[in-house]
Structures are given as C-alpha cells and as structure tokens.
DRENPA-245019 format. One line per field, with one value per residue: residue number from 1; residue in one letter; x, y, z of N, C-alpha, C, O in turn. Coordinates in Angstrom, 3 decimals, always signed. Atoms other than C-alpha are relative to their C-alpha. Example, Ala and Ser with C-alpha at 12.3 -4.5 7.8 and 13.67 -1.06 7.14 Angstrom:
# residues 2
nr = [1 2]
rest = [a s]
n.u = [+0.890 -0.820]
n.v = [-1.190 -1.190]
n.w = [+0.000 -0.060]
ca.u = [+12.300 +13.670]
ca.v = [-4.500 -1.060]
ca.w = [+7.800 +7.140]
c.u = [+0.900 -0.770]
c.v = [+1.200 +1.090]
c.w = [+0.000 +0.730]
o.u = [+1.936 -0.261]
o.v = [+1.181 +2.198]
o.w = [+0.665 +0.899]
This chain:
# residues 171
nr = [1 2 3 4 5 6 7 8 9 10 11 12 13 14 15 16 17 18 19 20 21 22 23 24 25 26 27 28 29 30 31 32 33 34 35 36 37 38 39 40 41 42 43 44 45 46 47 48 49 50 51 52 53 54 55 56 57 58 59 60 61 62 63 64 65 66 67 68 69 70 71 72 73 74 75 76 77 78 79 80 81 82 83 84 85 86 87 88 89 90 91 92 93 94 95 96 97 98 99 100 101 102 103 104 105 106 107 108 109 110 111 112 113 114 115 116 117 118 119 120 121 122 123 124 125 126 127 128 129 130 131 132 133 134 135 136 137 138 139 140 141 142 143 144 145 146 147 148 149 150 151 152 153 154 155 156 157 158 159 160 161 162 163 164 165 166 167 168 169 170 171]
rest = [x x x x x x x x x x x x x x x x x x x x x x x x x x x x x x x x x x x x x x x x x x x x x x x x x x x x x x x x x x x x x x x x x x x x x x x x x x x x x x x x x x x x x x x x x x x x x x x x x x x x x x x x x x x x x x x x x x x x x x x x x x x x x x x x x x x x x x x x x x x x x x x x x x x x x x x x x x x x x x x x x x x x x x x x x x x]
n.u = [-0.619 +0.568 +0.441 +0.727 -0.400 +0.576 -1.135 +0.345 +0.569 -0.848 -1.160 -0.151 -0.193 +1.323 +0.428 -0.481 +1.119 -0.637 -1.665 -1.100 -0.872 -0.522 -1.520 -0.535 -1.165 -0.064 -0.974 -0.526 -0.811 -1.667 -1.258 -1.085 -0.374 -1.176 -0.734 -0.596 -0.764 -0.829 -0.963 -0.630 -0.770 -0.806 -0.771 -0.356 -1.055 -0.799 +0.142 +0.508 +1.249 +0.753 -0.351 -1.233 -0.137 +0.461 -0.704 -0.696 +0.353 +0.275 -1.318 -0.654 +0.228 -0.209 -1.374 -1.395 +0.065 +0.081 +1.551 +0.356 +0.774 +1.214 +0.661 +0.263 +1.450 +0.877 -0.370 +0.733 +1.481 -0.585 -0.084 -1.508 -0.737 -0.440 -1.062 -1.290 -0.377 -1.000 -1.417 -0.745 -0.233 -0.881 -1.808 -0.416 +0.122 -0.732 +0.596 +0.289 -0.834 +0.584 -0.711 +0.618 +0.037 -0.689 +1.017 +0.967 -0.417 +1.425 +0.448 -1.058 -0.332 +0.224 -0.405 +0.161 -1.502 -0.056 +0.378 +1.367 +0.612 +0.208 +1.012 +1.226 -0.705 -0.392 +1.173 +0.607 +0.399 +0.866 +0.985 +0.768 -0.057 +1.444 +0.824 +0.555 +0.926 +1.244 +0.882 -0.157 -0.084 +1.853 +0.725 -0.696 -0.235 +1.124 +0.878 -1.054 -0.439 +1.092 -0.005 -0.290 +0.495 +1.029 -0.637 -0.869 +1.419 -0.147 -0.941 +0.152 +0.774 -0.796 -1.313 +0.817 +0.630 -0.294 -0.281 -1.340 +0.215 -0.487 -1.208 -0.263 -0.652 +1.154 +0.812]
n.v = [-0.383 -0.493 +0.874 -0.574 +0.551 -0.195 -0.523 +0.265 -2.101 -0.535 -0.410 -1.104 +0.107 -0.342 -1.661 -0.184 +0.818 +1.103 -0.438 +0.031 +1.144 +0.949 -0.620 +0.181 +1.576 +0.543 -0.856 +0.531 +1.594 -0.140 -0.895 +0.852 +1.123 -0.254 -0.429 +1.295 +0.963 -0.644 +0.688 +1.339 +0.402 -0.709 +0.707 +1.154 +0.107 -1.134 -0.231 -0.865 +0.050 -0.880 -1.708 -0.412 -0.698 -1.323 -0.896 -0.270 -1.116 -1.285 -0.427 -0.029 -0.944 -1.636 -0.321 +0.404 +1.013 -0.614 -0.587 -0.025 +0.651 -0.133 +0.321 +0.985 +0.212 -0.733 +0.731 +1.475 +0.147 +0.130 -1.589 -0.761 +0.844 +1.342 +0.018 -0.407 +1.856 +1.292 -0.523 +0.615 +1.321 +0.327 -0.478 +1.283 +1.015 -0.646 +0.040 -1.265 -0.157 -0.659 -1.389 -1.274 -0.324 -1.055 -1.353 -0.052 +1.274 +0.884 +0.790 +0.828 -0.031 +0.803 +0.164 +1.159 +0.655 +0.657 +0.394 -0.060 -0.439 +1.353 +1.016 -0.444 +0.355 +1.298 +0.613 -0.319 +0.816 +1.158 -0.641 -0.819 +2.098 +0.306 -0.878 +0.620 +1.461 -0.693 -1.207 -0.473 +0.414 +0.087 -1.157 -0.302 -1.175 -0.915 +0.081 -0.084 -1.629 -0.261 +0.041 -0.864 -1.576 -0.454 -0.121 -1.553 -0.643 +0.461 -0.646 -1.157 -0.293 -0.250 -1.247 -1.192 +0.141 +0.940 -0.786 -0.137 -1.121 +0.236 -0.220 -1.525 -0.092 +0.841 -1.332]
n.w = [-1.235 -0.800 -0.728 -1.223 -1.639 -1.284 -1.175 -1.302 -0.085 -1.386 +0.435 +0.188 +1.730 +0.712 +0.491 +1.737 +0.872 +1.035 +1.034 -1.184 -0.597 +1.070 +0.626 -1.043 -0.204 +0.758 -0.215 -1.513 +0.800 +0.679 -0.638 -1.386 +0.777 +0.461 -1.152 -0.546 +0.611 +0.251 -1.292 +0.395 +0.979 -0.239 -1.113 +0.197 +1.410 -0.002 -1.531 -0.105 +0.020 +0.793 -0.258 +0.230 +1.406 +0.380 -0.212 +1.278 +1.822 -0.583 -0.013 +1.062 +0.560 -0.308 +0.634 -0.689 -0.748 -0.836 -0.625 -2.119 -0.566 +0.622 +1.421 +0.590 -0.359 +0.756 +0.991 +0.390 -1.115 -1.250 -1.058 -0.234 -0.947 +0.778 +1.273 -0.837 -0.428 +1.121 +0.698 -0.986 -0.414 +1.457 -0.130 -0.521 +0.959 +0.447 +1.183 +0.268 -0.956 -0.503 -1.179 -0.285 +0.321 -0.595 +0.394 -0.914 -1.495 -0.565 +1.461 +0.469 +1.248 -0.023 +1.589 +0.681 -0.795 +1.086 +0.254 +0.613 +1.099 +0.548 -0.438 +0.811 +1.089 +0.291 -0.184 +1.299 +1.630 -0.749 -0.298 +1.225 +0.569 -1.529 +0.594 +1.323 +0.449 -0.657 -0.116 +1.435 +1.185 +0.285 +1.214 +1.216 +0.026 -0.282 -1.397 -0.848 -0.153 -0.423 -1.499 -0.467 -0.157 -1.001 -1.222 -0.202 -1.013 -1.108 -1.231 -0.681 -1.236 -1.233 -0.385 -1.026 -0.987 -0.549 -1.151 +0.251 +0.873 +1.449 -0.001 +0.397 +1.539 +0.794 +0.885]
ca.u = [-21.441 -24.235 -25.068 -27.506 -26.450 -28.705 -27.588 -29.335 -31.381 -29.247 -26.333 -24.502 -24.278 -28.008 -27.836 -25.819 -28.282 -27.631 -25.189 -23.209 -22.827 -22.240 -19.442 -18.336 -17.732 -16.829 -13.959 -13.143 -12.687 -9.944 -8.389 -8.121 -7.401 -4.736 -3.441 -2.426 -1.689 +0.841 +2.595 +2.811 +4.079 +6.766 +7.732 +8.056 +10.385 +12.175 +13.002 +10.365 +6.904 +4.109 +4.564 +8.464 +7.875 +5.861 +7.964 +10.789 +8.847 +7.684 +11.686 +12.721 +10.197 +11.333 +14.517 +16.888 +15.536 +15.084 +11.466 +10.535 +9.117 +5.730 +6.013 +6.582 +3.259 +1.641 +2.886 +1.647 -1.846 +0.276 -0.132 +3.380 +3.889 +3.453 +5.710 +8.109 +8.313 +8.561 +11.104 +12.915 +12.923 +14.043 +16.848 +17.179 +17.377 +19.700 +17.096 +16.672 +19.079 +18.001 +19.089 +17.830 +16.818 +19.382 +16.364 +14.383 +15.821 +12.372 +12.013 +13.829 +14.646 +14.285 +16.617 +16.580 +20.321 +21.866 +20.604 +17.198 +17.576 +18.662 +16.617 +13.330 +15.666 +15.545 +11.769 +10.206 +9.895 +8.087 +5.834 +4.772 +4.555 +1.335 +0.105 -0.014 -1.708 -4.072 -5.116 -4.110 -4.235 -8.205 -8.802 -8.463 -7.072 -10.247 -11.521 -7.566 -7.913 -11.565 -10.379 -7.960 -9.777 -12.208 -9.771 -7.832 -11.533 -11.530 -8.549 -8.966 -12.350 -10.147 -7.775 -10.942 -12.569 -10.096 -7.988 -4.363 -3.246 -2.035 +1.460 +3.804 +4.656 +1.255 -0.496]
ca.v = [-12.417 -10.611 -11.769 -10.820 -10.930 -10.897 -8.660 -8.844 -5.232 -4.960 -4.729 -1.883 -2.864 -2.727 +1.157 +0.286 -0.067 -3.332 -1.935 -0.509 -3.284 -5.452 -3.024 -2.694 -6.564 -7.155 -4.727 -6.025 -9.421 -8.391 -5.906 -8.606 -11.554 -9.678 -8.456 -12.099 -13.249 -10.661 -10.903 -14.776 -14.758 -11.974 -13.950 -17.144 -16.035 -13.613 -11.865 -9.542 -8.624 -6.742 -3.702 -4.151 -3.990 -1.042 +0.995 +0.132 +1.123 +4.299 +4.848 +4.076 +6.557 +9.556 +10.732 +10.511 +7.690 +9.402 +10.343 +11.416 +9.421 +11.525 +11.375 +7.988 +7.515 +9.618 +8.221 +4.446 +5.239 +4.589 +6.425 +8.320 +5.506 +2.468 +3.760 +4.551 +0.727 -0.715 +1.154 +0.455 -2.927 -2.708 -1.101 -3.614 -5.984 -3.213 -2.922 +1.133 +3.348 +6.092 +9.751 +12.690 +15.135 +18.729 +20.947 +19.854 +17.813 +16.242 +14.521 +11.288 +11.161 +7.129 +6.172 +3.231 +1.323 -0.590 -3.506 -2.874 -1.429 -5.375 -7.311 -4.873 -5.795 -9.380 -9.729 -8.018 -10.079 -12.690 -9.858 -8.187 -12.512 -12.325 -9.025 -9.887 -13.366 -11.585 -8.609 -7.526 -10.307 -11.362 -7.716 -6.384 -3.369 -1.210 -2.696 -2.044 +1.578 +1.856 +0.434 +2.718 +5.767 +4.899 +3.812 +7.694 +8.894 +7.026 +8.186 +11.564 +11.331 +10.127 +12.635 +15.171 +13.531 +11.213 +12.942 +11.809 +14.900 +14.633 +12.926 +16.024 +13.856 +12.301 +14.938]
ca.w = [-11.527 -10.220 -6.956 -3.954 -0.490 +2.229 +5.102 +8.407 +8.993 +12.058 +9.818 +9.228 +5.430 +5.199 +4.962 +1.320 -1.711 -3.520 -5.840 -3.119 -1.026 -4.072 -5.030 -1.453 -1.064 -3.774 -3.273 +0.519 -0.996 -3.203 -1.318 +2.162 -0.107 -2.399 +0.900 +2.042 -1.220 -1.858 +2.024 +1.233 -1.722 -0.630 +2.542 +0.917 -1.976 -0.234 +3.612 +3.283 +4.205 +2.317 +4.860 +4.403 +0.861 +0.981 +3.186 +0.025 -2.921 -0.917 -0.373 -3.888 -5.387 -3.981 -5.898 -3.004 -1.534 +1.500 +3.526 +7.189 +8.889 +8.102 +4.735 +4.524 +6.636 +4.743 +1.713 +2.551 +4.843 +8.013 +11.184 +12.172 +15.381 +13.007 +10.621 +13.162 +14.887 +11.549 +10.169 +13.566 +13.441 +9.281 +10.517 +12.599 +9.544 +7.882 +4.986 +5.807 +7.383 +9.901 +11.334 +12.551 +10.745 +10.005 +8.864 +12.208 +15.336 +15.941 +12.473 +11.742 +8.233 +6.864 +3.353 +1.341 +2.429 -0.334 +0.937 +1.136 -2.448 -3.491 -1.522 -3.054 -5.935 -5.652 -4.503 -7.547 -10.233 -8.265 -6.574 -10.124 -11.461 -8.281 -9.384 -13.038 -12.695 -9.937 -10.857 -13.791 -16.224 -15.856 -17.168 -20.765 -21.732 -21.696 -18.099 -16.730 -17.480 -16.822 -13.129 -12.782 -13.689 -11.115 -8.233 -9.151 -8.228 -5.423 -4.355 -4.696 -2.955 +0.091 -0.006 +0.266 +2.906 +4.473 +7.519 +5.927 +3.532 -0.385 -0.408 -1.568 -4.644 -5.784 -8.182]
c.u = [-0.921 -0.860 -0.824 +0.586 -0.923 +0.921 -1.193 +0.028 +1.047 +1.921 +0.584 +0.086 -1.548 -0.382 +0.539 -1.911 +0.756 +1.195 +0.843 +0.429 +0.630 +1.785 +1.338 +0.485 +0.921 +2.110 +0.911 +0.288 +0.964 +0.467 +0.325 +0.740 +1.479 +0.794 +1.316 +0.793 +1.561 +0.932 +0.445 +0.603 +1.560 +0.731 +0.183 +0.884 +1.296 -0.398 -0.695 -1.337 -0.583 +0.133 +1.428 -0.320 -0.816 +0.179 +1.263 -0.003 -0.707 +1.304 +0.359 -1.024 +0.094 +1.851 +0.985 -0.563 -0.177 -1.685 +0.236 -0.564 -1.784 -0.429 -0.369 -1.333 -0.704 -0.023 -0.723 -1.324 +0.512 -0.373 +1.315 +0.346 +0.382 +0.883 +1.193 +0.502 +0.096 +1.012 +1.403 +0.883 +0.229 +0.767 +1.032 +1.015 +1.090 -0.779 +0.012 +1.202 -0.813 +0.687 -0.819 +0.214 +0.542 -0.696 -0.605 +0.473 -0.974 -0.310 +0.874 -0.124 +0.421 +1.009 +0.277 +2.200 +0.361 -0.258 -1.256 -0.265 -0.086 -0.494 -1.521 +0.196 -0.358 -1.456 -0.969 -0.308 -1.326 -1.131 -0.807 -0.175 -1.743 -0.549 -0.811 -1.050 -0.885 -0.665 -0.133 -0.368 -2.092 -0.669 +0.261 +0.267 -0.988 -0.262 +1.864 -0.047 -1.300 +0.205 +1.188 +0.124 -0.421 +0.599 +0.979 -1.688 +0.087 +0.610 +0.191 -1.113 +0.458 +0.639 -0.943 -0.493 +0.480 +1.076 +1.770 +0.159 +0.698 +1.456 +0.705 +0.305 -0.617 -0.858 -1.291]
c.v = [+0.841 -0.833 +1.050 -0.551 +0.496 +0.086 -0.313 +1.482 +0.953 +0.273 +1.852 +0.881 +0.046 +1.190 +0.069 -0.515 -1.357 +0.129 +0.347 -1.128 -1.106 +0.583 -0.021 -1.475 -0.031 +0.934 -0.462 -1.361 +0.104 +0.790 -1.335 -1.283 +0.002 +0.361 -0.991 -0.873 +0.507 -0.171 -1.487 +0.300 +0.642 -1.010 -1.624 -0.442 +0.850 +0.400 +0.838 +0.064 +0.909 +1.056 +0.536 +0.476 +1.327 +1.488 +0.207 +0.755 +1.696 +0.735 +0.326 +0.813 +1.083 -0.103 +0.066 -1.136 +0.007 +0.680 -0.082 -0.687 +0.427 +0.015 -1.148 -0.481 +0.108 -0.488 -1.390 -0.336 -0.417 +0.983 +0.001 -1.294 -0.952 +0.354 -0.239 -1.591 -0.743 +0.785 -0.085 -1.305 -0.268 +0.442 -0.341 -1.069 +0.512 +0.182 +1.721 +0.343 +1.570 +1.072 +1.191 +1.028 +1.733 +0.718 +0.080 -1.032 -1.216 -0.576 -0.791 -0.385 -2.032 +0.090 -1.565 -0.477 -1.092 -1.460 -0.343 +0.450 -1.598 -1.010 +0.810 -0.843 -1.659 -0.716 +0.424 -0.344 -0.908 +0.656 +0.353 -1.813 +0.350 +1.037 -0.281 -0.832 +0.516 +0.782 +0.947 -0.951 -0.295 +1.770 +0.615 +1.241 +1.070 -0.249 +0.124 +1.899 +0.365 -0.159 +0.561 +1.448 +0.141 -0.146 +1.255 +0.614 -0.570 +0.216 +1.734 +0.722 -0.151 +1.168 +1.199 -0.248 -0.749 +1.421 -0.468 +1.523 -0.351 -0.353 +1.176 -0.474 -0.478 +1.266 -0.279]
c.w = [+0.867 +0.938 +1.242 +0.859 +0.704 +1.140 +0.820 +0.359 +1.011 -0.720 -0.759 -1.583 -0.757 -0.162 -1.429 -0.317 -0.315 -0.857 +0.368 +0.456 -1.016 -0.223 +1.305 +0.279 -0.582 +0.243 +1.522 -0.276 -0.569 +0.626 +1.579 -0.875 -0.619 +1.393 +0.283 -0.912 -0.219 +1.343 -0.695 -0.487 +0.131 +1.077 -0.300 -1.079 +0.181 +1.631 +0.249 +0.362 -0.806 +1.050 +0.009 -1.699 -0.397 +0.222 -1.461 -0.876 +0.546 -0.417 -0.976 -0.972 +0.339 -0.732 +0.402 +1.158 +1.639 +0.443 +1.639 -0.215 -0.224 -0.997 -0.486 +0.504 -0.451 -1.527 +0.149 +0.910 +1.088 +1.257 +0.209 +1.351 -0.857 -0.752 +0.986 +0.940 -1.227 -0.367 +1.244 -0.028 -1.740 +0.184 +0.459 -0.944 -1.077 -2.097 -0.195 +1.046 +0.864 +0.604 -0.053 -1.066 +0.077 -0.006 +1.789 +0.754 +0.325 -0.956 -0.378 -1.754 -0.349 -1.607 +0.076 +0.326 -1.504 -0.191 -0.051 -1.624 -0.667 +0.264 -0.496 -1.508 -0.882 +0.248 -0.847 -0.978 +0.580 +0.795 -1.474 -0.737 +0.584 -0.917 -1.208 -0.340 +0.749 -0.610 -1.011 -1.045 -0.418 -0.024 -1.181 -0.075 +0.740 +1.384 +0.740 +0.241 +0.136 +1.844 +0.227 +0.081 +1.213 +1.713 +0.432 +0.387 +1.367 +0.910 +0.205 +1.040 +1.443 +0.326 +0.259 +0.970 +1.293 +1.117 -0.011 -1.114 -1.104 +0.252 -1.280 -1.447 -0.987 -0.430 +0.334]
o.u = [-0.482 -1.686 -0.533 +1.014 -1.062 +1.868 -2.041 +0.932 +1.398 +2.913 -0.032 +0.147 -1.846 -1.490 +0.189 -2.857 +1.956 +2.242 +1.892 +1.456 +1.640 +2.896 +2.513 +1.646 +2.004 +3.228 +2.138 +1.352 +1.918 +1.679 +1.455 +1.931 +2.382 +1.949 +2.527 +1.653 +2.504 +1.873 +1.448 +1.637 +2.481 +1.841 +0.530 +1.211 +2.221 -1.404 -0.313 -1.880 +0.176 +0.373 +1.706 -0.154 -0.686 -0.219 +1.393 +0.690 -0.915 +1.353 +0.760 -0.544 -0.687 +2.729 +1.995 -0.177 -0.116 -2.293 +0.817 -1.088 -2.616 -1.614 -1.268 -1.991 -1.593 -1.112 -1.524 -1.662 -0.435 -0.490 +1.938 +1.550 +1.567 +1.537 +2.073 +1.662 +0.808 +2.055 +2.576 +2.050 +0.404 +1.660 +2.236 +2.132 +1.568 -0.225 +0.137 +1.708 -1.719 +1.558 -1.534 +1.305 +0.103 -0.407 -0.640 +0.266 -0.716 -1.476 +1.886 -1.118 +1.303 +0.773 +0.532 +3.110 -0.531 -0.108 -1.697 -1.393 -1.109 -0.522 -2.343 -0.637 -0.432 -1.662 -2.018 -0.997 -2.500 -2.078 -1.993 +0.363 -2.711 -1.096 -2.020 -1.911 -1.923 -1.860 -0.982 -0.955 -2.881 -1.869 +1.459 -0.344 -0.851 -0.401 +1.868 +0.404 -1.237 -0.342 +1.561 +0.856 -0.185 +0.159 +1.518 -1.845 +0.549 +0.385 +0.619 -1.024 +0.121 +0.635 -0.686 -0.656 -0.193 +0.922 +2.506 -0.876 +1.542 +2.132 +0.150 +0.577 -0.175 -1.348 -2.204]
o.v = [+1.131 -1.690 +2.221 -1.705 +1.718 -0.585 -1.022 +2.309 +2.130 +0.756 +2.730 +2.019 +0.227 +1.450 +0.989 -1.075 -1.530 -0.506 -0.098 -1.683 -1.749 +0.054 -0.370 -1.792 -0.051 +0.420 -0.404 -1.874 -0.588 +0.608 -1.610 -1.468 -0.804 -0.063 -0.768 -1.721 -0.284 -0.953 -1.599 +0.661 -0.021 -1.468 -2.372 -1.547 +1.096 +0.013 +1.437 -1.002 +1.720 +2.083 +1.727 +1.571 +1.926 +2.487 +1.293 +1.650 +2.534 +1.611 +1.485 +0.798 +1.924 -0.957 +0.061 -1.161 -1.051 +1.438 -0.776 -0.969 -0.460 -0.062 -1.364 -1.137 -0.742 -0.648 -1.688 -1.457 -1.015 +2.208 -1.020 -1.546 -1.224 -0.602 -1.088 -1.997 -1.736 +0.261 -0.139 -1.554 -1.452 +0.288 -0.169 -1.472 -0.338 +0.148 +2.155 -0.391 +2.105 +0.841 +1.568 +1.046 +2.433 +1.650 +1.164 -2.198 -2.346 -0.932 -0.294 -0.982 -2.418 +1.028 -2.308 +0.332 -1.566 -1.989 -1.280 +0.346 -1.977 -1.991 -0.086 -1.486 -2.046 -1.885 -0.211 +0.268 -0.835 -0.102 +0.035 -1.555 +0.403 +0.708 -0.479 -0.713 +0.537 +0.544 +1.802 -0.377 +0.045 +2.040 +0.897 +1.959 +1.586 +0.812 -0.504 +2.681 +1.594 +0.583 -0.013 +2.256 +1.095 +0.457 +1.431 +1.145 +0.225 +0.237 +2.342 +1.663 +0.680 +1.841 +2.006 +0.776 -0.879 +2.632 -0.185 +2.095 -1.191 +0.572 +1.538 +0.284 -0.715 +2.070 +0.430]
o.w = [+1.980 +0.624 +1.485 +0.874 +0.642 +1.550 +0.278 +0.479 +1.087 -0.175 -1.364 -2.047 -1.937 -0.631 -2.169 +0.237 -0.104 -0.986 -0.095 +0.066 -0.731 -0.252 +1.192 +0.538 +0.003 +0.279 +1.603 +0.072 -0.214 +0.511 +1.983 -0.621 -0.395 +1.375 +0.260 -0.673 -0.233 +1.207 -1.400 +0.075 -0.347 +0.809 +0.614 -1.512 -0.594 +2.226 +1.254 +0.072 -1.336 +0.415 +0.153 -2.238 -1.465 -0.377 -2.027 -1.360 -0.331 -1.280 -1.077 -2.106 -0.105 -0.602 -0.300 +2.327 +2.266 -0.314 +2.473 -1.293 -0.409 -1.320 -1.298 -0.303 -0.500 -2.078 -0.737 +1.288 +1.598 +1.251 -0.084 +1.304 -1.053 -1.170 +0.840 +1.006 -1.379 +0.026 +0.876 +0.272 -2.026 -0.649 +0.269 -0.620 -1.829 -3.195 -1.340 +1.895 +0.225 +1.442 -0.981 -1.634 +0.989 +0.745 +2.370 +0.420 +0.739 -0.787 -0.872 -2.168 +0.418 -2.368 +1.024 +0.512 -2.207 -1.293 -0.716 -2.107 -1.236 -0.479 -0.692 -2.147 -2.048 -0.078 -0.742 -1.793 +0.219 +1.009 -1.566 -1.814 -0.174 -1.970 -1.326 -1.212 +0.087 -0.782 -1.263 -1.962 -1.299 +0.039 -1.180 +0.717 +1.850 +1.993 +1.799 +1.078 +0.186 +2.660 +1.251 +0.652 +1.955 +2.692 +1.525 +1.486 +2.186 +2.121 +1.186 +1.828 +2.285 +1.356 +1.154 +1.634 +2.315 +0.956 +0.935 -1.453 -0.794 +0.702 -2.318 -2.378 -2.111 +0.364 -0.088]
C-alpha cells in the first residue's frame, strides 16, 4: 500500500513530507468517501440524512436529550448558524422539538422528539451494517485500537489548536 504521489511544487501539499501527505490523503479519501457512503446509505433506507443523523446521536447522548443550539454545534464541528437552519427545518420534519431557553432568553434549547428518537431508532442497524463492513471490519483488533488511540490524539490536538472549545461532555 505504499504509494508515491507526485504533487506539483506549486501545490500546497508539496510543503507535506512524503509520509505526511501519504497520511493526509490517505485520510481525505476515507473521511470524503465514508462521508457519502454513510448519507446514502442513511437516505436510502430511511428519511434521514448524515447531518440529520448527527444532530440525533448528538441529542440522544446527552442525558435529557436536550442541547442549545451551541452545544449541539459545538458538539458536531458545526458553526452556531448551520446548526440553527438545520435544526429548523428538522423541526420542520418533527424529528426535534424546539424552545427558548428559561436560564437565558437568547439561547434556543433543541430536544430529541419521540419521533426523531424512532426514526434514529429505525435507521441504526443499517447505519452501524455500513460502518462495520467499512471501517471497522478490514481492521483487527490491535489496528482498531491502535486507530483509535491515534484519532483521540488527533482530537485532542484539535481541541488545542482548533478555535471550537471541548464539548462540556467529551473528557
């Protein structure tokens, strides 16, 4: 699997070494790829998209099912507008329900609706089916927990350098 790519000096990828950009593709290939496969597969088994389903499982891991609007941003790499037009237009759809917030007037408060909990409900098996045969199964034990030591590095190097801040419920 080791492969050379010739970049073009004028590229911005010719400041990686080799092993960078290798790692860097190689990484932008599966992350746009899984992207699309995961949407599909969601919107063709079920009424949902991959950023509906990610506002969901955001929802349904907080203990009352319930997030502002900045957490949940903050929670799924969103900026605070995008969150705020999709979760609009799922409320639309009656997947989330929405009200102002009593602590703070200016903060709309976003909860999981009972039927967004059964339509997450009902598109899950067939999402974690994708995952599995993707991304999980072509690695063995040792290289599943070797890649997700190094993607919890990864992510805490974001969280020092990146300009979202630690969600309040991710250690």
């Amino acid at each position: 699997m080791d492969e050379d790519f010739e970049v073009a000096p004028e590229s911005p990828f010719a400041l990686l070494a080799d092993d960078e950009r290798r790692a860097w593709y190689a990484y932008m290939k599966v992350h746009l790829r899984l992207r699309y496969e995961m949407n599909r597969q969601l919107r063709t088994t079920g009424e949902l998209s991959l950023p509906d389903y990610d506002v969901l499982v955001a929802l349904i891991s907080d203990e009352r099912g319930t997030l502002s609007i900045s957490d949940l941003a903050t929670r799924i790499g969103w900026e605070r507008s995008r969150a705020s037009h999709h979760v609009r237009r799922m409320a639309a759809r009656g997947l989330v329900g929405t009200e102002q917030s009593e602590s703070d007037r200016r903060s709309t408060q976003v909860s999981l609706t009972a039927r967004g909990r059964a339509t997450l409900g009902n598109s899950s098996p067939g999402h974690v089916e994708l995952v599995r045969a993707v991304f999980l199964d072509p690695l063995d034990e040792r290289r599943r927990s070797e890649l997700a030591e190094s993607l919890e590095r990864i992510y805490d190097a974001l969280i020092e350098h990146g300009s979202l801040p630690r969600p309040v419920d991710h250690p």
